[in-house]
N, C-alpha and C positions, 0 to 999 in steps of 0.2 A: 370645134369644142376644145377649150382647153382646159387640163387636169394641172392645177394648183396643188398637188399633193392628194394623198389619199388617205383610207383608213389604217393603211397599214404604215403611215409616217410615224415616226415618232415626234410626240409632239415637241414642237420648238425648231423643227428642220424642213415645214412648209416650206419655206422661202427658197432653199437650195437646188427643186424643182421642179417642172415644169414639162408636161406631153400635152401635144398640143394634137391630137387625133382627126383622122380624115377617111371615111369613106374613098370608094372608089369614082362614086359622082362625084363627090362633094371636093373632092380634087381636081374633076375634071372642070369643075364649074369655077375652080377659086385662077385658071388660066387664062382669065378672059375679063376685061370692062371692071366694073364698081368691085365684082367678087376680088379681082386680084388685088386689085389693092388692098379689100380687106385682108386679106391673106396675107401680104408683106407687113401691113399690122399688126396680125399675129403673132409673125414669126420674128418681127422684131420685136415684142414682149418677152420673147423666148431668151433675149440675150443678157437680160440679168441674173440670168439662174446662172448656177455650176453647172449642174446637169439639165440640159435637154433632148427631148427628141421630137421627131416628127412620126408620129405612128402611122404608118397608113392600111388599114383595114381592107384587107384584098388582096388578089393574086397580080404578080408584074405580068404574066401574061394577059389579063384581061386588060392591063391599056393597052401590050404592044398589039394585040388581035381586035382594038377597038371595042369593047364588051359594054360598052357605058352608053348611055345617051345623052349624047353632045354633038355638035359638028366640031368639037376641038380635035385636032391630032394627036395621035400616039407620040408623035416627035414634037410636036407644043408644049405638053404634058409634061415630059423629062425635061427640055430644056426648060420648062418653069422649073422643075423639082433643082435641077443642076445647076440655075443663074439662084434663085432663093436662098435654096439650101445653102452650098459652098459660101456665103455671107454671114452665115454663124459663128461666130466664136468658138472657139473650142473651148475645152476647161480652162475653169480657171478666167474667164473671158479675155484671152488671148488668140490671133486667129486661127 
């Protein structure tokens, strides 16, 4: 799910940014086949804003202890979060 701003934007400043929210499944799911690609779609939407993030909903201990239902890895998991993420732009969309 991604948040295009919210109620507490002020109006006229939608466009600056962008959270792009995830579950603890819904991360473990976006590691794998058709999900990850959509995922990489996401998160390259992400890169016209100023500000974005990747929110994710949950404890780090529940990937690295496996808490989720998947056969994906705890170390699949990150190194998606770690190969995806670090491709973002930083402010300003610079890298």
């Amino acid at each position: 799910m991604t948040d295009y701003g919210n109620e507490q934007t002020r109006s006229g400043l939608e466009h600056l940014f962008a959270i792009e929210r995830k579950s603890i499944p819904d991360l473990c799911a976006c590691c794998v086949g058709a999900n990850r690609e959509r995922f990489q779609r996401e998160l390259h939407r992400l890169r016209g804003f100023y500000f974005k993030r990747l929110l994710i909903v949950g404890r780090e201990d529940d990937i690295y202890l496996g808490r989720y239902h998947s056969s994906v890895t705890p170390k699949a998991v990150f190194a998606t979060l770690n190969g995806e993420v670090a491709q973002l732009p930083r402010k300003g969309g610079t890298p």
